[in-house]
KOLLUM-593927 format. One record per residue: x, y, z of N, C-alpha, C in turn; residue number from 0; residue in three letters. Coordinates in nm, 3 decimals, m for minus. Example, Ala and Ser with C-alpha at 12.3 -4.5 7.8 and 13.67 -1.06 7.14 Angstrom:
BEGIN
<r n_xx="1.319" n_yy="m0.569" n_zz="0.780" ca_xx="1.230" ca_yy="m0.450" ca_zz="0.780" c_xx="1.320" c_yy="m0.330" c_zz="0.780" i="0" aa="ALA"/>
<r n_xx="1.285" n_yy="m0.225" n_zz="0.708" ca_xx="1.367" ca_yy="m0.106" ca_zz="0.714" c_xx="1.290" c_yy="0.003" c_zz="0.787" i="1" aa="SER"/>
***
This chain:
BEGIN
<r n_xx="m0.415" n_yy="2.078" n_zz="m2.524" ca_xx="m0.289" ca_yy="2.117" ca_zz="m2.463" c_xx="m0.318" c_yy="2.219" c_zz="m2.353" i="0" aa="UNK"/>
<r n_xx="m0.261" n_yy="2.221" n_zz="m2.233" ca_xx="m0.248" ca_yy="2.275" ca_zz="m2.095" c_xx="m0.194" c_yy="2.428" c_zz="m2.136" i="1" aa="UNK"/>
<r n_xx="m0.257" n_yy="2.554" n_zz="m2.086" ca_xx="m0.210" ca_yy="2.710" ca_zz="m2.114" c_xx="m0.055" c_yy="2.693" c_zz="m2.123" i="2" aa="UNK"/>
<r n_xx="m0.028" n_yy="2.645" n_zz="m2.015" ca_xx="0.175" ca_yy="2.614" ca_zz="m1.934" c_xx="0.255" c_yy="2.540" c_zz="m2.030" i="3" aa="UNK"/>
<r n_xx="0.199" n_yy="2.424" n_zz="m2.101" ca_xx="0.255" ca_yy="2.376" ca_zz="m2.194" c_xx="0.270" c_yy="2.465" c_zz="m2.363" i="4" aa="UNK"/>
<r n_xx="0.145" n_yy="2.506" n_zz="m2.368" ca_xx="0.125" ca_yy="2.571" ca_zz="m2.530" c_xx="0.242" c_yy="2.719" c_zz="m2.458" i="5" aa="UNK"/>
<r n_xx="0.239" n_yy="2.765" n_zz="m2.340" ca_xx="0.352" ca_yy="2.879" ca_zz="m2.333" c_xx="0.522" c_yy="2.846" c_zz="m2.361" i="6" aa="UNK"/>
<r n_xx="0.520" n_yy="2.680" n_zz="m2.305" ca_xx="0.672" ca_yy="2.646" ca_zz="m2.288" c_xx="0.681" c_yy="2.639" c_zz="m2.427" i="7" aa="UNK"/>
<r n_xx="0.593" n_yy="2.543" n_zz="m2.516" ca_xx="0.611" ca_yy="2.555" ca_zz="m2.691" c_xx="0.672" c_yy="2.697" c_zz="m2.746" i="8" aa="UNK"/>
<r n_xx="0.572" n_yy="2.821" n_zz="m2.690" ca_xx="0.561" ca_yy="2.939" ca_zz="m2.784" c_xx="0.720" c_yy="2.985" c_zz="m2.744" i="9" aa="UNK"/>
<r n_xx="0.747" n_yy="2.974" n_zz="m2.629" ca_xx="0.860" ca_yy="3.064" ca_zz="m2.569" c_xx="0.999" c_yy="3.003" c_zz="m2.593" i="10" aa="UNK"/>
<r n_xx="1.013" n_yy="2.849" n_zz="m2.602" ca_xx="1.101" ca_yy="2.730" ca_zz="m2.651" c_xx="1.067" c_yy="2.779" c_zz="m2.829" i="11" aa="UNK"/>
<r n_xx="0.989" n_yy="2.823" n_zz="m2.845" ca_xx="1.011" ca_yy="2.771" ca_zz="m3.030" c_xx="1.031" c_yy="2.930" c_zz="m3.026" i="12" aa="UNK"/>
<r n_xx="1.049" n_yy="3.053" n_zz="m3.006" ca_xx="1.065" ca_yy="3.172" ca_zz="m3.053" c_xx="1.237" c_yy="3.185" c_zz="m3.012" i="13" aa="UNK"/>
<r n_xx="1.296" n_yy="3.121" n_zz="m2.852" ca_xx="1.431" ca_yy="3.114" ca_zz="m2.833" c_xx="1.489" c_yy="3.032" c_zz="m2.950" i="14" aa="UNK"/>
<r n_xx="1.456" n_yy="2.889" n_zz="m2.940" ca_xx="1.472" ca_yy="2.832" ca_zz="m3.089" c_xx="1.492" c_yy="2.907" c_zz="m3.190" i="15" aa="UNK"/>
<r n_xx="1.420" n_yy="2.919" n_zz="m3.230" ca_xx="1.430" ca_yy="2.973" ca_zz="m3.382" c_xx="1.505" c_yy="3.103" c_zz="m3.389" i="16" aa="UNK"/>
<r n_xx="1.544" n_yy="3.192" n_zz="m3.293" ca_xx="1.656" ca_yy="3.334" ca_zz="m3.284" c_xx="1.781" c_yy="3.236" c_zz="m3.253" i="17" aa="UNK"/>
<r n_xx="1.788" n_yy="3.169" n_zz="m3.198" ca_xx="1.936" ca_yy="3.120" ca_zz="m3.096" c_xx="1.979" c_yy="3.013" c_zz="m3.152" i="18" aa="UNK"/>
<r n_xx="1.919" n_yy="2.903" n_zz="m3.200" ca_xx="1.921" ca_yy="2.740" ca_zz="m3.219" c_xx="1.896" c_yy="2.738" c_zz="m3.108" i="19" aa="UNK"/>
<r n_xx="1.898" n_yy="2.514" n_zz="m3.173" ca_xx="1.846" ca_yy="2.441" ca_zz="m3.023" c_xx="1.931" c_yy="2.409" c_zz="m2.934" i="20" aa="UNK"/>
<r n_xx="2.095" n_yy="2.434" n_zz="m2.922" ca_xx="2.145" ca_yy="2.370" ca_zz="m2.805" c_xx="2.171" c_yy="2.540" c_zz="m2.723" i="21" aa="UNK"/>
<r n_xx="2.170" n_yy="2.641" n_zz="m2.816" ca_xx="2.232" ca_yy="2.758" ca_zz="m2.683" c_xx="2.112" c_yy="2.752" c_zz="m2.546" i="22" aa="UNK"/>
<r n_xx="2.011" n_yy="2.765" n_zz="m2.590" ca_xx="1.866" ca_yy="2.778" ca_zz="m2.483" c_xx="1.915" c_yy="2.691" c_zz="m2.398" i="23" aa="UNK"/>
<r n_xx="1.941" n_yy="2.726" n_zz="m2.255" ca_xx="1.949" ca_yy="2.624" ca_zz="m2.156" c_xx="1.788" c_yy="2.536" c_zz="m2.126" i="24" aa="UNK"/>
<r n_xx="1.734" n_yy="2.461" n_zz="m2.035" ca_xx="1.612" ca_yy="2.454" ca_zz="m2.010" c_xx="1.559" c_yy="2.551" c_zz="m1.869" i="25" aa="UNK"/>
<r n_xx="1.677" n_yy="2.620" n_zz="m1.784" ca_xx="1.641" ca_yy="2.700" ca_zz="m1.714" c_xx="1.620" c_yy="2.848" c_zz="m1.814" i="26" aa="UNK"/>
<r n_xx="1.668" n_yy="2.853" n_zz="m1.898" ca_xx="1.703" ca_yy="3.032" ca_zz="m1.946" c_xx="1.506" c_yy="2.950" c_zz="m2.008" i="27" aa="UNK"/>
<r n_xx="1.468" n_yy="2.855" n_zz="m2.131" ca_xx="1.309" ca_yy="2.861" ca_zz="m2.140" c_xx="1.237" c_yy="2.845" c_zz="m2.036" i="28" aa="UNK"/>
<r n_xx="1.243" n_yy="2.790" n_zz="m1.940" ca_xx="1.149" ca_yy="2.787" ca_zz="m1.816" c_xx="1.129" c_yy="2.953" c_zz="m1.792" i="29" aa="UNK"/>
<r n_xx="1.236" n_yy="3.017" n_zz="m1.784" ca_xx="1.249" ca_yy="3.161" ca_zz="m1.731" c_xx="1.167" c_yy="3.254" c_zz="m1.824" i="30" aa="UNK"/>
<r n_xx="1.177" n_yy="3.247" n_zz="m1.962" ca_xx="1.131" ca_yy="3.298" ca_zz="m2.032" c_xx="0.986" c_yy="3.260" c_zz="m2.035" i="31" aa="UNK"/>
<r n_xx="0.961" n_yy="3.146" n_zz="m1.994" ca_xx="0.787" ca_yy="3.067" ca_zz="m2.018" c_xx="0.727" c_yy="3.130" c_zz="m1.898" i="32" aa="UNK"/>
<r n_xx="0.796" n_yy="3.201" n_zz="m1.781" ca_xx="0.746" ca_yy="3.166" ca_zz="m1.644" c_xx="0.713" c_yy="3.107" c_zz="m1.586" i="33" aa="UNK"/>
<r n_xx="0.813" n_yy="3.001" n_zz="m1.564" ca_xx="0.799" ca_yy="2.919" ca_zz="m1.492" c_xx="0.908" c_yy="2.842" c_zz="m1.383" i="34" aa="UNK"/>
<r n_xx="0.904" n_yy="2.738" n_zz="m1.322" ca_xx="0.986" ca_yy="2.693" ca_zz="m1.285" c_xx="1.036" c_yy="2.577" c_zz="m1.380" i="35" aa="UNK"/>
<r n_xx="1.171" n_yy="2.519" n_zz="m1.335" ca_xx="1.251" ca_yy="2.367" ca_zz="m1.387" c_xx="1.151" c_yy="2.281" c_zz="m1.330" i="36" aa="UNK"/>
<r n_xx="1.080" n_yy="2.260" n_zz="m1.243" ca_xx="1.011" ca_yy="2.159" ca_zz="m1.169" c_xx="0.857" c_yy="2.133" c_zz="m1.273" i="37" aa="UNK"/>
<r n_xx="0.834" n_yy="2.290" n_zz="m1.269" ca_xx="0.701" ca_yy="2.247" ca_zz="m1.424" c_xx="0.772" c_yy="2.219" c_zz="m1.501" i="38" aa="UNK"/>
<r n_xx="0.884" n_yy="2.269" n_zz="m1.620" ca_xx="0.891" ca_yy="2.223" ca_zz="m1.713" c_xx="0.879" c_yy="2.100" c_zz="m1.740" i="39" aa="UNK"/>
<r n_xx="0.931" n_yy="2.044" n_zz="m1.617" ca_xx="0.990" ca_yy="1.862" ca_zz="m1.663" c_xx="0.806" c_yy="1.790" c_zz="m1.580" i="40" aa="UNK"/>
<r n_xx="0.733" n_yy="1.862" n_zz="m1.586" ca_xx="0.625" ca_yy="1.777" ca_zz="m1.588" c_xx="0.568" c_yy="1.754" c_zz="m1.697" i="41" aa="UNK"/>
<r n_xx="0.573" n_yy="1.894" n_zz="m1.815" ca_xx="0.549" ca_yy="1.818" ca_zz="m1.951" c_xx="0.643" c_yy="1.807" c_zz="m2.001" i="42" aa="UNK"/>
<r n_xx="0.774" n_yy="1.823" n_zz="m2.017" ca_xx="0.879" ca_yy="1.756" ca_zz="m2.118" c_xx="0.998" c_yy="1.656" c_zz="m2.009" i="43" aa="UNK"/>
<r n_xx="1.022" n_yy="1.563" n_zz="m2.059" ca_xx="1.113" ca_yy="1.434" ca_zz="m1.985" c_xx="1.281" c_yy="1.551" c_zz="m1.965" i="44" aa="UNK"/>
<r n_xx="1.232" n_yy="1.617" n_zz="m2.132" ca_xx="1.403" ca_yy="1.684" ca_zz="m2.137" c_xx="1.387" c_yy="1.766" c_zz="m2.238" i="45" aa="UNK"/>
<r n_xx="1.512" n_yy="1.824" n_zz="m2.312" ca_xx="1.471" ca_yy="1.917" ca_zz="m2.384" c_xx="1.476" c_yy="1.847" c_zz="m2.547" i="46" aa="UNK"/>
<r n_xx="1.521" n_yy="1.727" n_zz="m2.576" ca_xx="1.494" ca_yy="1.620" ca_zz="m2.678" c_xx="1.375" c_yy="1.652" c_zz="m2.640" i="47" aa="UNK"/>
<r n_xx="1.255" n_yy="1.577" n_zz="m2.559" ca_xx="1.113" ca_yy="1.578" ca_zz="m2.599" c_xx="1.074" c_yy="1.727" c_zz="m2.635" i="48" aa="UNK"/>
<r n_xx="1.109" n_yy="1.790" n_zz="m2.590" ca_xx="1.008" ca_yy="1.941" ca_zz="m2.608" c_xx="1.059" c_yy="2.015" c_zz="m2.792" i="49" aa="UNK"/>
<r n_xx="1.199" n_yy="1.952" n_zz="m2.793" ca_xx="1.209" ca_yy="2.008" ca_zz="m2.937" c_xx="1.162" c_yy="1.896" c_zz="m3.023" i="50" aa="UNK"/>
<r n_xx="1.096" n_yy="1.763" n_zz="m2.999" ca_xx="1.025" ca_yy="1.717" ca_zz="m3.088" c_xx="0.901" c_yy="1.741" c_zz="m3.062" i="51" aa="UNK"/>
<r n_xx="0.816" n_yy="1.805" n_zz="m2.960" ca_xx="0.683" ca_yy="1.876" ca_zz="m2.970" c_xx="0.685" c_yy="1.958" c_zz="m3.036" i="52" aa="UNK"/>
<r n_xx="0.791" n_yy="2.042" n_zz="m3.065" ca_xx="0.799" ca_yy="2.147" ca_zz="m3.133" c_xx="0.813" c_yy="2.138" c_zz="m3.302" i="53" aa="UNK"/>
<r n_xx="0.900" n_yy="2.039" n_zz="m3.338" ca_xx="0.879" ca_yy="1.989" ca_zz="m3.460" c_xx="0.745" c_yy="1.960" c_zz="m3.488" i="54" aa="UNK"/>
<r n_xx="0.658" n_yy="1.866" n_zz="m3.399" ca_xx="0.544" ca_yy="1.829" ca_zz="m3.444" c_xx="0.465" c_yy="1.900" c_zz="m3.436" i="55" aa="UNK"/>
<r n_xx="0.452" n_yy="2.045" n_zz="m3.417" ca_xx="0.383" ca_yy="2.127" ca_zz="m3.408" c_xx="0.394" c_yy="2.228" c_zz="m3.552" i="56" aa="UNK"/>
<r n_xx="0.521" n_yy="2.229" n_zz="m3.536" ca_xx="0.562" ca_yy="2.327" ca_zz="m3.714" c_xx="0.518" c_yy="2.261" c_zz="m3.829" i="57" aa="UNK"/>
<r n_xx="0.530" n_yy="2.086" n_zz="m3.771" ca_xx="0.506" ca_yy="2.067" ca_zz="m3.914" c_xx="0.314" c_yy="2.054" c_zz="m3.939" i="58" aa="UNK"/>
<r n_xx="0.261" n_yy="2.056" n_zz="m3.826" ca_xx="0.106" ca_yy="2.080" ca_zz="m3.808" c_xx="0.077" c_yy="2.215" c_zz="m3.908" i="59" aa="UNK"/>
<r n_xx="0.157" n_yy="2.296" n_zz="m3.830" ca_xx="0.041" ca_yy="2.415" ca_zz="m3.856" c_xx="0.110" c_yy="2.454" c_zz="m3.990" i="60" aa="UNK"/>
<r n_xx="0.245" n_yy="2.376" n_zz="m4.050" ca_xx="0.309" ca_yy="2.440" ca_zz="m4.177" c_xx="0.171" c_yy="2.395" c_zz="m4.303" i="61" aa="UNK"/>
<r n_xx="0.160" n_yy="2.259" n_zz="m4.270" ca_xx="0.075" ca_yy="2.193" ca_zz="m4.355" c_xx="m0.029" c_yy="2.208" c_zz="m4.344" i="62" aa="UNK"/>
<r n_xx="m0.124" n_yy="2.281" n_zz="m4.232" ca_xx="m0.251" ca_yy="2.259" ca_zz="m4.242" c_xx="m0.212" c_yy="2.468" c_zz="m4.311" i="63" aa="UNK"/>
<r n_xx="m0.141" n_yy="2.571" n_zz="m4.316" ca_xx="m0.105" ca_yy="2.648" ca_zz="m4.356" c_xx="m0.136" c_yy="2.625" c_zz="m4.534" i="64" aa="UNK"/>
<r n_xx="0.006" n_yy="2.554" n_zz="m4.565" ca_xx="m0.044" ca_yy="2.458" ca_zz="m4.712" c_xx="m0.165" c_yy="2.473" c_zz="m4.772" i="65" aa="UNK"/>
<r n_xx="m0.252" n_yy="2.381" n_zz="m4.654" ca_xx="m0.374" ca_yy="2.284" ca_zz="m4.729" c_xx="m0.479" c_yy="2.434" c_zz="m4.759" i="66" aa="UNK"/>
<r n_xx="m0.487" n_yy="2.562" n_zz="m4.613" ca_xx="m0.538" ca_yy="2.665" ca_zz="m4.666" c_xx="m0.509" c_yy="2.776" c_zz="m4.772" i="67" aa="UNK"/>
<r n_xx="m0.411" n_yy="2.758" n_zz="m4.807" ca_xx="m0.325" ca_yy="2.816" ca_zz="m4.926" c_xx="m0.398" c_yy="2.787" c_zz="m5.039" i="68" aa="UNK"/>
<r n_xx="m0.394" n_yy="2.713" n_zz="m5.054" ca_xx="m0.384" ca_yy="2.605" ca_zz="m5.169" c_xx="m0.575" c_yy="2.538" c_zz="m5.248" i="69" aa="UNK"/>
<r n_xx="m0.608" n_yy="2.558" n_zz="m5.090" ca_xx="m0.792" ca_yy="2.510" ca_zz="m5.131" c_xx="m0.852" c_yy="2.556" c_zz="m5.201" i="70" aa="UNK"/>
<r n_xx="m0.841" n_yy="2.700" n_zz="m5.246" ca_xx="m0.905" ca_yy="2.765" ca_zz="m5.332" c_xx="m0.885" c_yy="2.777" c_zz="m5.465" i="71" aa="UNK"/>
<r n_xx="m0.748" n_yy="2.694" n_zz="m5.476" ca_xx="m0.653" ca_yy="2.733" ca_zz="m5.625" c_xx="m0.742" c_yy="2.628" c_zz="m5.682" i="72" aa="UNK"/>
<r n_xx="m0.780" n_yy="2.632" n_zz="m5.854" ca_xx="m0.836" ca_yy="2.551" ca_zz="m5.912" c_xx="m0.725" c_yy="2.505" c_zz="m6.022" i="73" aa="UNK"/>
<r n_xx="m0.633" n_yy="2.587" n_zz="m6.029" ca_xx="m0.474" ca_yy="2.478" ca_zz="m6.119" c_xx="m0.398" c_yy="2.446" c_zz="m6.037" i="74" aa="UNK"/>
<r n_xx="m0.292" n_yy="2.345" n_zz="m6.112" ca_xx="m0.137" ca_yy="2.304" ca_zz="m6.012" c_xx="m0.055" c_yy="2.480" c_zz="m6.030" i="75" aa="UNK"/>
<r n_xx="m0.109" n_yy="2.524" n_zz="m6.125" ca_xx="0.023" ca_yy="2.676" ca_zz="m6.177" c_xx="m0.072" c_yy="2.756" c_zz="m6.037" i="76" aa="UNK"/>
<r n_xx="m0.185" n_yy="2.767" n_zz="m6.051" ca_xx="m0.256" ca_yy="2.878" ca_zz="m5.923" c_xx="m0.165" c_yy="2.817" c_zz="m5.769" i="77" aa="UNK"/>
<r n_xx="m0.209" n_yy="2.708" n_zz="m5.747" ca_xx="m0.149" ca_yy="2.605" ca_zz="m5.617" c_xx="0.008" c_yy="2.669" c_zz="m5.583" i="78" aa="UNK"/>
<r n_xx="0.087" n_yy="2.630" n_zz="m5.704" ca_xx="0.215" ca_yy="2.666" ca_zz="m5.689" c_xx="0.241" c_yy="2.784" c_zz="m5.659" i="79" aa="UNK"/>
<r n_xx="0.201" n_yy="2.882" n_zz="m5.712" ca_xx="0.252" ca_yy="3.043" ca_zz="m5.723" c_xx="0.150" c_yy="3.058" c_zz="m5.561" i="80" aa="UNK"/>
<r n_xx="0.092" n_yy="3.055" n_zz="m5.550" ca_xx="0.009" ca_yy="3.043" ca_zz="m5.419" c_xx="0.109" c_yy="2.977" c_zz="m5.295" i="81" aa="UNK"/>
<r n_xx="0.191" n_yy="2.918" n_zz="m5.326" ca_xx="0.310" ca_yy="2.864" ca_zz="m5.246" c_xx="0.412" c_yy="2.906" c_zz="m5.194" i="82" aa="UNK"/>
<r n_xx="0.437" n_yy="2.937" n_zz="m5.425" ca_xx="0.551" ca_yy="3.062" ca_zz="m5.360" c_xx="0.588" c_yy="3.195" c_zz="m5.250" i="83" aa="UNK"/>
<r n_xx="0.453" n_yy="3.255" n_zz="m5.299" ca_xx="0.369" ca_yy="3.367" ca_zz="m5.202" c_xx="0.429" c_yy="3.333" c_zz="m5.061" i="84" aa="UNK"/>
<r n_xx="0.346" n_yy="3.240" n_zz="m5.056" ca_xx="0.363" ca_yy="3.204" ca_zz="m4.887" c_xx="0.520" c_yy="3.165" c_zz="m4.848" i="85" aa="UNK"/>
<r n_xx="0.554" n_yy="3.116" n_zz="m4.900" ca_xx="0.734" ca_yy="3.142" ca_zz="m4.880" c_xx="0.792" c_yy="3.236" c_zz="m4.892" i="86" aa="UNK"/>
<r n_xx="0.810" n_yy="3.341" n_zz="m4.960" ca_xx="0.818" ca_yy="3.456" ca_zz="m4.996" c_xx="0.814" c_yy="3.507" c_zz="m4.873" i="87" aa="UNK"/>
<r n_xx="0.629" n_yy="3.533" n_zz="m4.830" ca_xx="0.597" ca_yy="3.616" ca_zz="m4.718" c_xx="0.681" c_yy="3.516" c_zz="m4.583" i="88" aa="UNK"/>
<r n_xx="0.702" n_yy="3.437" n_zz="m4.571" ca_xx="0.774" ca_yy="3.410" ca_zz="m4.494" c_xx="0.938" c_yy="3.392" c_zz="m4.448" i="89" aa="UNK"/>
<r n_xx="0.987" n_yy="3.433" n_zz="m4.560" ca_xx="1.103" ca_yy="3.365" ca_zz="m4.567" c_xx="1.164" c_yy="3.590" c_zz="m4.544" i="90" aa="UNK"/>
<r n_xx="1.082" n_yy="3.643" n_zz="m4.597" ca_xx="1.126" ca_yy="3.816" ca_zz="m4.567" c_xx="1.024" c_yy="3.848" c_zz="m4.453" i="91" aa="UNK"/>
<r n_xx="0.941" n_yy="3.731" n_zz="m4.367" ca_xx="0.944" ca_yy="3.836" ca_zz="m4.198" c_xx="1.034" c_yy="3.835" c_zz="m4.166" i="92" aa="UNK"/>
<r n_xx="1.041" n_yy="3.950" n_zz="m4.028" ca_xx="1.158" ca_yy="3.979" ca_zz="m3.949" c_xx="1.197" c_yy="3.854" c_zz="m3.872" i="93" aa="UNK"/>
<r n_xx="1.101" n_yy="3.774" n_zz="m3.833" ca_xx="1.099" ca_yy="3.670" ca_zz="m3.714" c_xx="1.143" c_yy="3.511" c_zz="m3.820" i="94" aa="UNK"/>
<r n_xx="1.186" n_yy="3.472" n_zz="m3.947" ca_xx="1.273" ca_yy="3.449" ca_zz="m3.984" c_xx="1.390" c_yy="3.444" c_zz="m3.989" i="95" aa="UNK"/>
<r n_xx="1.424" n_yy="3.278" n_zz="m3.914" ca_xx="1.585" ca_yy="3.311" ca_zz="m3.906" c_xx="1.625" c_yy="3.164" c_zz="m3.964" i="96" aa="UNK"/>
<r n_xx="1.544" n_yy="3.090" n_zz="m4.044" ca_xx="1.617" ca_yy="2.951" ca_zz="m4.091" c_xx="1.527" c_yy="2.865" c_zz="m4.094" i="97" aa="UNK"/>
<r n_xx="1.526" n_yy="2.765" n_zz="m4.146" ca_xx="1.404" ca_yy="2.661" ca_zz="m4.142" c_xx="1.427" c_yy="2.617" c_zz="m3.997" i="98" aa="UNK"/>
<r n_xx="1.366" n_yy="2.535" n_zz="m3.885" ca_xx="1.371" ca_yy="2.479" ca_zz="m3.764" c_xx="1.430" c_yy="2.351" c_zz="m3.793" i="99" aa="UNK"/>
<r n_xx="1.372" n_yy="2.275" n_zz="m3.885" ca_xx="1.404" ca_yy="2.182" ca_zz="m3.931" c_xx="1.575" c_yy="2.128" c_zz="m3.977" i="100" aa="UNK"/>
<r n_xx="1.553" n_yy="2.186" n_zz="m4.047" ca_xx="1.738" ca_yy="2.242" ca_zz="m4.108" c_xx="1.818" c_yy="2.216" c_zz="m4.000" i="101" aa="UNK"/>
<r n_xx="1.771" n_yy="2.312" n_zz="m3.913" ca_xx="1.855" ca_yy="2.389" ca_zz="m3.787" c_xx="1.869" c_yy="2.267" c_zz="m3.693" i="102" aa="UNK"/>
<r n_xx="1.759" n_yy="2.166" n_zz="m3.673" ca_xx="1.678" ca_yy="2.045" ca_zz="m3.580" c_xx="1.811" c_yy="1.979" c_zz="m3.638" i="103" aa="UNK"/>
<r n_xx="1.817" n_yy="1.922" n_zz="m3.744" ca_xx="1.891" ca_yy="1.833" ca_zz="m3.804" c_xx="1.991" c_yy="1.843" c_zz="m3.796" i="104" aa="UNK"/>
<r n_xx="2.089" n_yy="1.961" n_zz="m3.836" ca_xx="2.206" ca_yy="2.020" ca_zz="m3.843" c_xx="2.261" c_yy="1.989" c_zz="m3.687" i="105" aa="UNK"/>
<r n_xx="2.190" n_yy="2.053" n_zz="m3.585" ca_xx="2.230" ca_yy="2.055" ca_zz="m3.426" c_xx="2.265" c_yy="1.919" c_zz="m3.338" i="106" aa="UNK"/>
<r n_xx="2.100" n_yy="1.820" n_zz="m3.386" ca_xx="2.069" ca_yy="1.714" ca_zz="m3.345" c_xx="2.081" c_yy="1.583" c_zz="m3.389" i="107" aa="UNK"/>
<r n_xx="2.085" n_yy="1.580" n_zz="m3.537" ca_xx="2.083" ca_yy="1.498" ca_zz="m3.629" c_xx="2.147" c_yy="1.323" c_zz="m3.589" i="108" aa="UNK"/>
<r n_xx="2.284" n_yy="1.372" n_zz="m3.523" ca_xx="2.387" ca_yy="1.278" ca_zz="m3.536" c_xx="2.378" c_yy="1.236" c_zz="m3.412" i="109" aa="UNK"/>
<r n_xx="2.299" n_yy="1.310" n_zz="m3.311" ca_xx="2.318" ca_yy="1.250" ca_zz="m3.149" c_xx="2.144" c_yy="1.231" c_zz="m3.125" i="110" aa="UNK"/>
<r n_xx="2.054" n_yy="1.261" n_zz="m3.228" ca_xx="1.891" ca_yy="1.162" ca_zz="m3.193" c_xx="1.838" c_yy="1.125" c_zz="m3.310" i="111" aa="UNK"/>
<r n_xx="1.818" n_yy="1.013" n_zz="m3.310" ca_xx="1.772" ca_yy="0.934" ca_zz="m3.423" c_xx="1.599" c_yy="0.963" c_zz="m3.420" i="112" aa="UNK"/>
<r n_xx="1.531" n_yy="1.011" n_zz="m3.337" ca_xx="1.400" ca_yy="1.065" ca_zz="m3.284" c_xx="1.380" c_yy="1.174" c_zz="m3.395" i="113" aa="UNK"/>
<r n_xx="1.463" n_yy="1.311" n_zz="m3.352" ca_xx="1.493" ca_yy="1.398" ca_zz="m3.419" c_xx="1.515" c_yy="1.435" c_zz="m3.577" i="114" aa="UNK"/>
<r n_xx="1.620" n_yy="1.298" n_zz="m3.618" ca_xx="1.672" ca_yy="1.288" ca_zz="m3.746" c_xx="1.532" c_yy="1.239" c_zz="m3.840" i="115" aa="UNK"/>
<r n_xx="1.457" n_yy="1.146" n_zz="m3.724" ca_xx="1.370" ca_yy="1.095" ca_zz="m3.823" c_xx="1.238" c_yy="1.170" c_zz="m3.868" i="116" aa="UNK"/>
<r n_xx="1.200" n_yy="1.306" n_zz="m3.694" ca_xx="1.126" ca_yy="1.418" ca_zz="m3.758" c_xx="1.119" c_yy="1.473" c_zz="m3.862" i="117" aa="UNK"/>
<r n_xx="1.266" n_yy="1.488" n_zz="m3.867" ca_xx="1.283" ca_yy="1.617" ca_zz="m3.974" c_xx="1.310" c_yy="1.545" c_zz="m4.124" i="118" aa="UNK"/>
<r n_xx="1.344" n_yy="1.402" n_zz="m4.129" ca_xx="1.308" ca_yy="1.336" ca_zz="m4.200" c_xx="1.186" c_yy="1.317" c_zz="m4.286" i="119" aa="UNK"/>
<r n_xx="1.100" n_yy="1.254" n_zz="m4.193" ca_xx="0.958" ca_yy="1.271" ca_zz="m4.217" c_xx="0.899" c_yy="1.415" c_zz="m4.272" i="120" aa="UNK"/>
<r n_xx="0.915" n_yy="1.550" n_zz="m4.192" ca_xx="0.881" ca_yy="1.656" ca_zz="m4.261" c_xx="0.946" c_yy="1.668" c_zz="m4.424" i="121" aa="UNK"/>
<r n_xx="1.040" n_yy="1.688" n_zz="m4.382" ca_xx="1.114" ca_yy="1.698" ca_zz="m4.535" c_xx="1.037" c_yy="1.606" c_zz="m4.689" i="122" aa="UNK"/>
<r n_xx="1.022" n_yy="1.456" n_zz="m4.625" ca_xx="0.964" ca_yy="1.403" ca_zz="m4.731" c_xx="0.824" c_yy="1.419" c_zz="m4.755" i="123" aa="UNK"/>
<r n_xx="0.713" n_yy="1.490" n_zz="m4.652" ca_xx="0.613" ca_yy="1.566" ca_zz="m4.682" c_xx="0.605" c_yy="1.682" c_zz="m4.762" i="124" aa="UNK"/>
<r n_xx="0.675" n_yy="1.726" n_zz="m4.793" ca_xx="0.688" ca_yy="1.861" ca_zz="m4.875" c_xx="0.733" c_yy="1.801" c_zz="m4.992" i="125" aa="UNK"/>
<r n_xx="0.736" n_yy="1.670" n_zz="m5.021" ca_xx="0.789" ca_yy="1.647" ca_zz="m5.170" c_xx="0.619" c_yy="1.583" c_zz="m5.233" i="126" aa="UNK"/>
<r n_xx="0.533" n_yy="1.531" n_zz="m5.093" ca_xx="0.443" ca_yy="1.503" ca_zz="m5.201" c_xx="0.350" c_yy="1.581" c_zz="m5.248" i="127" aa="UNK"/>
***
């Protein structure tokens, strides 16, 4: 991934996640990324694509998060409580404001079937 792109992610997923996904205009994240409207839309078509980079990115680093959690536990009871932890510690940072997902679905759900089926897909990863 391109410096300009991994910035539009960081700066799109931190407005995200304080604001939701429809208040962020794509000029107010360009502004915040530093950049112009003319880069943004060289890596995202629109702001549908960039909030499903962004899904596919949470649910990357949620799970590969998981898989390091979890590698060292030698029970399902160690694994679990090892889980909890990590929810816990996440769910009381400050920079906690809702699952993305939730929020993805709730916003987007009914007007992108793209979207619906992200957060779809994540959701039924966390059940196996």
């Amino acid at each position: 991934m391109k410096p300009k792109q991994a910035d539009i992610l960081r700066h799109a997923s931190a407005l995200f996640n304080r604001e939701g996904y429809q208040s962020p205009s794509i000029e107010r994240i360009a502004e915040h990324a530093g950049i112009s409207k003319m880069t943004f839309y060289r890596y995202y078509a629109d702001k549908e694509a960039l909030i499903m980079a962004i899904l596919k990115q949470k649910e990357s680093e949620f799970m590969q998060d998981l898989a390091q959690i979890t590698a060292d536990k030698a029970s399902a009871r160690e694994k679990l409580f090892a889980v909890f932890d990590y929810y816990h510690r996440w769910f009381t940072c400050d920079t906690f404001h809702g699952c993305m997902f939730t929020r993805a679905l709730f916003e987007y759900g009914a007007s992108s079937p793209a979207i619906r089926e992200q957060c779809s897909r994540f959701k039924s990863l966390l059940w196996q």
